[in-house]
C-alpha positions as CSV (number, residue, x, y, z in Angstrom):
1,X,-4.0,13.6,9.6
2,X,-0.3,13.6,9.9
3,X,2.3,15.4,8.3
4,X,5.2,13.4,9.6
5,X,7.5,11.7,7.1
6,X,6.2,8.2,6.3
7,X,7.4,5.1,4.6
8,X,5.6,4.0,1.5
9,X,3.7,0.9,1.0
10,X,5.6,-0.4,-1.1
11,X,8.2,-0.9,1.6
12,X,6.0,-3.7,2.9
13,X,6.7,-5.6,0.2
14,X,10.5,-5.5,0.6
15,X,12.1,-8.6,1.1
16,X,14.3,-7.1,3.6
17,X,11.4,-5.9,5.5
18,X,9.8,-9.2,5.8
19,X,11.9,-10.6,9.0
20,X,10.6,-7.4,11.3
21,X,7.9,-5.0,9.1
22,X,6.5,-3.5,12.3
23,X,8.9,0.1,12.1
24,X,7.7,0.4,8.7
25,X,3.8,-0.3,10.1
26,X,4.3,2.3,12.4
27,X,5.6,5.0,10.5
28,X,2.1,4.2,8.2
29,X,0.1,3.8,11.2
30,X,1.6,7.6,12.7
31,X,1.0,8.9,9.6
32,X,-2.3,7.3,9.1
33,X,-5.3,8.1,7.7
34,X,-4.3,9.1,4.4
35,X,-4.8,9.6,0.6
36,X,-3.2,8.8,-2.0
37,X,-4.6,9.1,-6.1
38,X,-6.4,11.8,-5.9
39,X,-9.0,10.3,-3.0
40,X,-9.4,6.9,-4.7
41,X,-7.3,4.9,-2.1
42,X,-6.9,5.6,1.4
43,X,-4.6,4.2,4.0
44,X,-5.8,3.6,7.9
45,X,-3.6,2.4,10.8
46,X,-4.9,3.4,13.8
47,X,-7.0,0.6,15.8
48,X,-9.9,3.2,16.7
49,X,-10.3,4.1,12.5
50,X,-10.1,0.4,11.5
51,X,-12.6,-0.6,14.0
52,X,-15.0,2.0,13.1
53,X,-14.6,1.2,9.3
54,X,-15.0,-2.5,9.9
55,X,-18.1,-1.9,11.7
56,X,-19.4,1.2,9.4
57,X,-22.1,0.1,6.9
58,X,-21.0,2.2,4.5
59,X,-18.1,-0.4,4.3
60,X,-18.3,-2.9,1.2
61,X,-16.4,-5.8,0.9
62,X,-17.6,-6.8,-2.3
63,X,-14.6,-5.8,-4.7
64,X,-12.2,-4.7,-2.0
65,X,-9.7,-7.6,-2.4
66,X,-10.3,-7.9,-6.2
67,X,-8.7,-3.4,-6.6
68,X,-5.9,-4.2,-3.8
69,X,-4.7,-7.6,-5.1
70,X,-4.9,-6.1,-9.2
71,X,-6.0,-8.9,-12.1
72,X,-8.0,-11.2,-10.4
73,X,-8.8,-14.7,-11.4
74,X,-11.5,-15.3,-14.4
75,X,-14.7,-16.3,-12.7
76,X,-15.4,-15.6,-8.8
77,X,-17.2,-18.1,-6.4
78,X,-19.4,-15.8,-4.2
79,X,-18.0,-16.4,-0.7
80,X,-19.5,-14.6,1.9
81,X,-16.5,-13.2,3.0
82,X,-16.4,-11.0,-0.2
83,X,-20.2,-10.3,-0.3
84,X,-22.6,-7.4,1.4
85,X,-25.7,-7.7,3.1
86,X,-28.4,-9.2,2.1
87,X,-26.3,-12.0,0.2
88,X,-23.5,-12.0,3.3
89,X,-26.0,-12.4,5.6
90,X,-28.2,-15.3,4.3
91,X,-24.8,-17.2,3.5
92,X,-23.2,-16.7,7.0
93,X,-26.5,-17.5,8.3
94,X,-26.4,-21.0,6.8
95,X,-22.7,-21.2,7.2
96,X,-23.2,-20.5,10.8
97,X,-25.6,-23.8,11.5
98,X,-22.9,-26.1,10.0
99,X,-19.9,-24.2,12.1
100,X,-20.9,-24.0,15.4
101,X,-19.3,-23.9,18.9
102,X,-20.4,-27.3,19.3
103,X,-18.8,-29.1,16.3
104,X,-15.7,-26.8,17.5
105,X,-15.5,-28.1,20.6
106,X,-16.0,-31.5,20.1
107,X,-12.9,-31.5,17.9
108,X,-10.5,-30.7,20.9
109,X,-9.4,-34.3,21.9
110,X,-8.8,-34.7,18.0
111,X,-6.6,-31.8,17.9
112,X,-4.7,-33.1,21.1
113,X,-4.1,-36.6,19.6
114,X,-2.8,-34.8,16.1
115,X,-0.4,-32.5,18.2
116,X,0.8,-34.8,20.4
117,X,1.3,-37.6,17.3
118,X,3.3,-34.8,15.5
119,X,5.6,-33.7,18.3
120,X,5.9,-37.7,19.7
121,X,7.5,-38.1,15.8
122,X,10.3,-35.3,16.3
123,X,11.5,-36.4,19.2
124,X,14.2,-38.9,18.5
125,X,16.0,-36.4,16.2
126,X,16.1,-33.7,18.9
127,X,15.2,-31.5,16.4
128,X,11.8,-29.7,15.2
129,X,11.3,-28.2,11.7
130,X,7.8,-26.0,13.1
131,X,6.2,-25.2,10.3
132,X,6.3,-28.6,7.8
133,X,6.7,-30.9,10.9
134,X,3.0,-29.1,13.3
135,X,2.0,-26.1,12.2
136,X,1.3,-26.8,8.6
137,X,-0.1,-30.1,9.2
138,X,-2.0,-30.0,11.9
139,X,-4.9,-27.4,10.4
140,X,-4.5,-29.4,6.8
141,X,-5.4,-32.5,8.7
142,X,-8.4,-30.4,10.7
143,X,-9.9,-28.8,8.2
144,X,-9.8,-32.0,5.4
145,X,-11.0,-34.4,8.2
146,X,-13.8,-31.8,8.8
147,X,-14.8,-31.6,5.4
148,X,-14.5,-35.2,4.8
149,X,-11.9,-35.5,2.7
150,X,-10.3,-38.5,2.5
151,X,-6.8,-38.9,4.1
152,X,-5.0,-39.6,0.7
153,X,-6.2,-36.3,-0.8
154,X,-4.8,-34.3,2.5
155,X,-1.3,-33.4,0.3
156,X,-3.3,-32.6,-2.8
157,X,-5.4,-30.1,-0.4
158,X,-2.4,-28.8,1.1
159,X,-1.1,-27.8,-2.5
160,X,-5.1,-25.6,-3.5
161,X,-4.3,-24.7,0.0
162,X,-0.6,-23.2,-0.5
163,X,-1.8,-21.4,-4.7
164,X,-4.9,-20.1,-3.3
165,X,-2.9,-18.5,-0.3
166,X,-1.8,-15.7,-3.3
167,X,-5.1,-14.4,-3.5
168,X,-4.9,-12.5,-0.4
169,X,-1.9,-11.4,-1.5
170,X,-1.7,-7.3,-1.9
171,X,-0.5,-6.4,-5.3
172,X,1.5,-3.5,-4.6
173,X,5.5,-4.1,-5.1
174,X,5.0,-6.4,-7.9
175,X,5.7,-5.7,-11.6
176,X,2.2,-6.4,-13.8
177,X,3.4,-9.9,-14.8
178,X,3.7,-11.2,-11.3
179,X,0.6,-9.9,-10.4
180,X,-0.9,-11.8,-13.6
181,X,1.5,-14.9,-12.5
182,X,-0.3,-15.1,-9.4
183,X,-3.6,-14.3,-10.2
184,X,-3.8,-17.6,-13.0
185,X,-1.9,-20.0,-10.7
186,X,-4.4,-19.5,-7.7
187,X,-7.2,-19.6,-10.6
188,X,-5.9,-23.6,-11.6
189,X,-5.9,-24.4,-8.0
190,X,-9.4,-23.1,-7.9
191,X,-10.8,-24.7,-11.0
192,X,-9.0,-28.2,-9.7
193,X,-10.4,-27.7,-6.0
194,X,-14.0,-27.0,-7.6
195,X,-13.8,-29.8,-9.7
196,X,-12.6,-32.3,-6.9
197,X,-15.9,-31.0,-4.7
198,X,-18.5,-31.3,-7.2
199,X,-18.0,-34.9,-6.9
200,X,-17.8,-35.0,-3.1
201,X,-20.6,-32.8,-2.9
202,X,-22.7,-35.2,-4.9
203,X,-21.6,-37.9,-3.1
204,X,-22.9,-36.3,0.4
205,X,-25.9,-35.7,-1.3
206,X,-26.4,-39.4,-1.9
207,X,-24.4,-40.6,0.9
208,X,-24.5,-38.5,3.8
209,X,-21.7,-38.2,6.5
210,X,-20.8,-37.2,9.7
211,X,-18.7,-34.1,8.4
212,X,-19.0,-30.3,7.7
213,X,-19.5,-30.8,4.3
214,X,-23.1,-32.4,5.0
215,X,-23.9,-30.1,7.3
216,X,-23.5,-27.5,4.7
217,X,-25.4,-29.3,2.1
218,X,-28.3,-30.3,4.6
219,X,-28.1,-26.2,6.2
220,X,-31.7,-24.6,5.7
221,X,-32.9,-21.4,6.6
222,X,-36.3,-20.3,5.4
223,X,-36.3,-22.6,3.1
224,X,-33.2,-21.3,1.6
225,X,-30.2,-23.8,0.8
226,X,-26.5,-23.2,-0.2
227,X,-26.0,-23.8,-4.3
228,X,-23.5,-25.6,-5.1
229,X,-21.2,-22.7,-6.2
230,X,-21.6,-21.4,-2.9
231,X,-21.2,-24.6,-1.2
232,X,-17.5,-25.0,-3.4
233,X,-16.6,-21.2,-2.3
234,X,-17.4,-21.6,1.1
235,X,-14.8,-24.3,0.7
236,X,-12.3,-22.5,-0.8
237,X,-12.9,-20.3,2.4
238,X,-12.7,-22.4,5.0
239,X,-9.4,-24.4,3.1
240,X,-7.6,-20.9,3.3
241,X,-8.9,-19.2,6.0
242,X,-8.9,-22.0,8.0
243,X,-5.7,-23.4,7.1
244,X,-2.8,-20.9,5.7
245,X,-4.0,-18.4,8.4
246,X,-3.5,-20.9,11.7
247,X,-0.1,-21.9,10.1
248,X,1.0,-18.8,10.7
249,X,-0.7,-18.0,13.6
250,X,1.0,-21.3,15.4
251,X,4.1,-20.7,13.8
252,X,4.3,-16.5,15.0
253,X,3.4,-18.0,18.8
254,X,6.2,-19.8,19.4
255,X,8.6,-18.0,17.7
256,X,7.4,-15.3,19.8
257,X,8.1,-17.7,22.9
258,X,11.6,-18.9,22.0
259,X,12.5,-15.3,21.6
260,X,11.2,-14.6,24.8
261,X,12.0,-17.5,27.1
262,X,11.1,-15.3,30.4
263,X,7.2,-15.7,28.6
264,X,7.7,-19.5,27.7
265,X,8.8,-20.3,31.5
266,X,5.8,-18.5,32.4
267,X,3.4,-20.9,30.0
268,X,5.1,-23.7,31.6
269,X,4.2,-23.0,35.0
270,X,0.9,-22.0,34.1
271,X,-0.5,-23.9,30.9
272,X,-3.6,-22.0,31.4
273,X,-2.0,-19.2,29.9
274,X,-1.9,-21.0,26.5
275,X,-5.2,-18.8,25.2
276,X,-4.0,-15.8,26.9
277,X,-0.4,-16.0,24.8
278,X,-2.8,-16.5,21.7
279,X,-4.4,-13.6,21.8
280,X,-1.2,-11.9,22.6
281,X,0.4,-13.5,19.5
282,X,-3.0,-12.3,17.5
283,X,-2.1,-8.9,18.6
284,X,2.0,-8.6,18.3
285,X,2.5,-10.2,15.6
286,X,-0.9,-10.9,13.7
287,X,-1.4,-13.8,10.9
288,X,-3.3,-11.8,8.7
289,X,-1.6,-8.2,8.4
290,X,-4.3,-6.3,6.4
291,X,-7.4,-6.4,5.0
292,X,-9.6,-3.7,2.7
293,X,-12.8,-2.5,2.6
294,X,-14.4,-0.4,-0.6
295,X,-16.5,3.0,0.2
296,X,-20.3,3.0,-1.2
297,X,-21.2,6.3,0.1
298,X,-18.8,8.7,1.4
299,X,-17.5,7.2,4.8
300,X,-15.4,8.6,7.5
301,X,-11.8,7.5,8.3
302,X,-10.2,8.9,11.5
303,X,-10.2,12.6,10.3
304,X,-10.5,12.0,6.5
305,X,-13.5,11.4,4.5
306,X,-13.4,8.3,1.8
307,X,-14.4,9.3,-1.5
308,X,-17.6,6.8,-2.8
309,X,-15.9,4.6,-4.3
310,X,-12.5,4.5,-2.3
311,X,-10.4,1.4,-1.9
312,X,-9.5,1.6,2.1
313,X,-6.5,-0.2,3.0
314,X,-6.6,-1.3,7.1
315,X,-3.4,-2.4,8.2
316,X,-4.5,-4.9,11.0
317,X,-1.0,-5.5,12.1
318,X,-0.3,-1.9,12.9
319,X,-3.4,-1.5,15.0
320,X,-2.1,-4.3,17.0
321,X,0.7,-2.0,17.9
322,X,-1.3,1.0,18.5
323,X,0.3,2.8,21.5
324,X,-2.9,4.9,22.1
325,X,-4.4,1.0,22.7
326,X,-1.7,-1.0,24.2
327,X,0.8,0.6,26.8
328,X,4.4,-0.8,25.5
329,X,2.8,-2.2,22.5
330,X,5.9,-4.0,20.9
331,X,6.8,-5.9,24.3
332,X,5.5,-9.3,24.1
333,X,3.3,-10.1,27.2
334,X,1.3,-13.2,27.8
335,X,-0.6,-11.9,30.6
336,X,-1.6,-8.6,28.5
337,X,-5.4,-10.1,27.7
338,X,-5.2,-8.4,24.5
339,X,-8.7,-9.5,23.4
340,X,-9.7,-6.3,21.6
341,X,-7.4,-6.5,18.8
342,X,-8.6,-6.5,15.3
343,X,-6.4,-9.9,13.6
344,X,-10.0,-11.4,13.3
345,X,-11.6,-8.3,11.9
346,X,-14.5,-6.9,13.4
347,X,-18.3,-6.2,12.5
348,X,-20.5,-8.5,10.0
349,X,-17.2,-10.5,8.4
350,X,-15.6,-10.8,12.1
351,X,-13.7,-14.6,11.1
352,X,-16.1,-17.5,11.2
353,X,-12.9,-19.5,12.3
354,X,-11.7,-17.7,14.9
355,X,-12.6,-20.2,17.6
356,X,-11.1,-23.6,15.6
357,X,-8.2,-21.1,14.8
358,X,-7.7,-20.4,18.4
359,X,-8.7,-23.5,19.9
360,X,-5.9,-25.3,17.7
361,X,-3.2,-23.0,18.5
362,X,-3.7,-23.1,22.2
363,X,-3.7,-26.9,22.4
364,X,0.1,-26.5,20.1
365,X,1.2,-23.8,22.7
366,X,0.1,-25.9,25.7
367,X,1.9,-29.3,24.6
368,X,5.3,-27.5,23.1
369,X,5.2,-25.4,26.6
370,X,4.6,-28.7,28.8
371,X,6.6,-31.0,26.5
372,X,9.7,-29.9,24.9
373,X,12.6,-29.6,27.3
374,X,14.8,-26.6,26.7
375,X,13.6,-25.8,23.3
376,X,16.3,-23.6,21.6
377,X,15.5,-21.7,18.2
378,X,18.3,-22.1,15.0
379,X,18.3,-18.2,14.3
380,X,19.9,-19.5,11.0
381,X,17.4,-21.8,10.0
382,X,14.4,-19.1,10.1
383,X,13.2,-17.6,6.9
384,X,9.7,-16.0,6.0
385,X,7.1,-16.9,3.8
386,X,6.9,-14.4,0.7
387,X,4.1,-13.0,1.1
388,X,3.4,-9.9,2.9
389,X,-0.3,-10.3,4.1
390,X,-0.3,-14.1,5.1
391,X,2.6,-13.3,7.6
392,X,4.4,-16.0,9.1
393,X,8.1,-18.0,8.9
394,X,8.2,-20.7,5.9
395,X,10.8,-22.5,8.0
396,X,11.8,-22.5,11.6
397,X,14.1,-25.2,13.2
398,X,13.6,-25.8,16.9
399,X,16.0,-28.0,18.8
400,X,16.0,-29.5,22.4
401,X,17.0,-31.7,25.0
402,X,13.7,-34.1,24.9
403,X,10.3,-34.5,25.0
404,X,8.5,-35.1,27.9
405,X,4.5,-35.3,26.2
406,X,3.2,-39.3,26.7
């Protein structure tokens, strides 16, 4: 372990820091792995100890986001995503028949009519608001069309979306009352949002459709079915996790292009590159900047040993950074192929949604690359989202000379 100096954790939370908190993730990765509390949390940076952690089975993710965010909300949906094997396994398993490559890549010409609708709309005021104009809409629209939801619900999905967004929020750096704040907010956009699905989920039931919500309900495996509580969780997942996370994820690409134009002239020529610049977006400036894991059984980190029992904080973003990884890791470099990093986790909960998650973003990069003629960022205009784990600008003004996308 180091010995070096290191910035607390708390610094992360620092409004000032939320612009650039990469020097900060560094001096924690450097110093990385360490303990605080006598053993009972531990902090890991590096992209070689996060990747064995995500992968050792010793690794629990039942309860890890319940100790880092604090107070968590009254009653808890079991989503796979915060379940162990066996229970992880059976629900990803009938998850997985609903969600498949398939159903993803059928949804491409979809996607491209979406974008292409969005950015057609911005183009007689010169100007592009990113986030509230493409990259929020565009996933809302993808992941409530999937699920069936019908179009005049998309806004009230958006809103569960946005208050559910706080429960991967870390609760370090807020006082007890925030935390609390937070905590019974995301709880009334849950209650609503199970409410609402009860009834469609009866409704598929009766009525089947051609959606992803039927393909849950009808999903079998051994005989085995998803309850309805699990059916409402998975939900919940797929809303945030497949909504909040490709926000930012669209939204931290091409900011990362207008602030390097030599990469964007580069995407132009070669709109192949789109995926390519995704996964170097994934790993310089990651959506989701850290996840946890709980220790049952003593379990090695880097050089330390977690204590049974341990919250382990992995800081995702500072692995994508890790020098000992990526030669001149905070240079932005399309061409990188940068397809071990860790923004999707890794092991048993590696992200269901990567693939819609990616395939969306490199359809936006593609059409803003091909289409907008000498985009120009408002430096002014750009502020961040407040919240330190779903990382990505809450506003972010693009102008240009015109549109060239039919």
């Amino acid at each position: 372990m180091s010995t070096m100096q290191r910035p607390a954790l708390t610094d992360l939370a620092d409004p000032a820091t939320l612009p650039d908190p990469y020097p900060v993730l560094a001096g924690l990765r450097e110093a990385s792995p360490f303990a605080e509390r006598d053993g009972a949390f531990v902090v890991a940076g590096k992209h070689a100890d996060i990747a064995a952690v995500l992968r050792h089975p010793n690794a629990s993710s039942e309860r890890s986001n319940a100790q880092l965010a604090g107070p968590r909300r009254r009653s808890e949906r079991p989503s796979f995503l915060s379940l162990d094997p066996p229970d992880h396994t059976r629900l990803r398993r009938l998850v997985s028949k609903a969600f498949t490559p398939r159903r993803i890549a059928q949804l491409e010409p979809r996607i491209r009519e979406i974008t292409a609708g969005l950015l057609n709309g911005a183009a007689a005021a010169g100007q592009l608001e990113l986030v509230s104009q493409l990259a929020y809409p565009l996933p809302v629209r993808i992941i409530s069309e999937m699920l069936g939801v019908p179009v005049e619900d998309h806004p009230r999905f958006a809103g569960w979306s946005a208050r559910l967004a706080h429960s991967l929020q870390p609760g370090f750096g807020l006082n007890p009352e925030e935390v609390i704040s937070r905590a019974e907010a995301a709880q009334a956009a849950s209650d609503e949002f199970a409410e609402y699905f009860r009834e469609l989920i009866a409704a598929r039931r009766s009525h089947p459709a051609n959606d992803l919500l039927t393909a849950m309900v009808q999903a079998e495996d051994n005989g085995e079915m998803l309850t309805e509580d699990e059916l409402i969780a998975t939900c919940v997942l797929l809303l945030v996790a497949g909504h909040e996370t490709t926000v930012g994820l669209i939204s931290n690409a091409v900011l990362a292009l207008l602030r390097h134009p030599d990469q964007l002239a580069l995407l132009r020529a070669d709109p192949a590159l789109a995926a390519r610049a995704v996964e170097e977006t994934l790993r310089y400036d990651a959506p989701v900047q850290m996840t946890a894991r709980v220790a049952k059984g003593a379990m090695p980190v880097g050089d330390l040993t977690a204590r049974d029992d341990a919250l382990v904080l992995l800081l995702l973003a500072a692995a994508g950074r890790d020098p000992a990884v990526y030669p001149d890791p905070d240079r932005f470099d399309i061409r990188r192929g940068a397809a071990s990093h860790l923004a999707f986790a890794a092991g048993p909960h590696f992200c269901l949604g990567a693939p819609l998650a990616r395939l969306e973003a490199t359809v936006v990069l593609e059409a803003f690359a091909t289409g907008m003629i000498e985009p120009e960022l408002d430096e002014a205009s750009l502020t961040y989202k407040p919240n330190l784990n779903l990382r990505g600008p809450e506003q972010l003004v693009v102008r240009f000379g015109g549109f060239a996308l039919g």
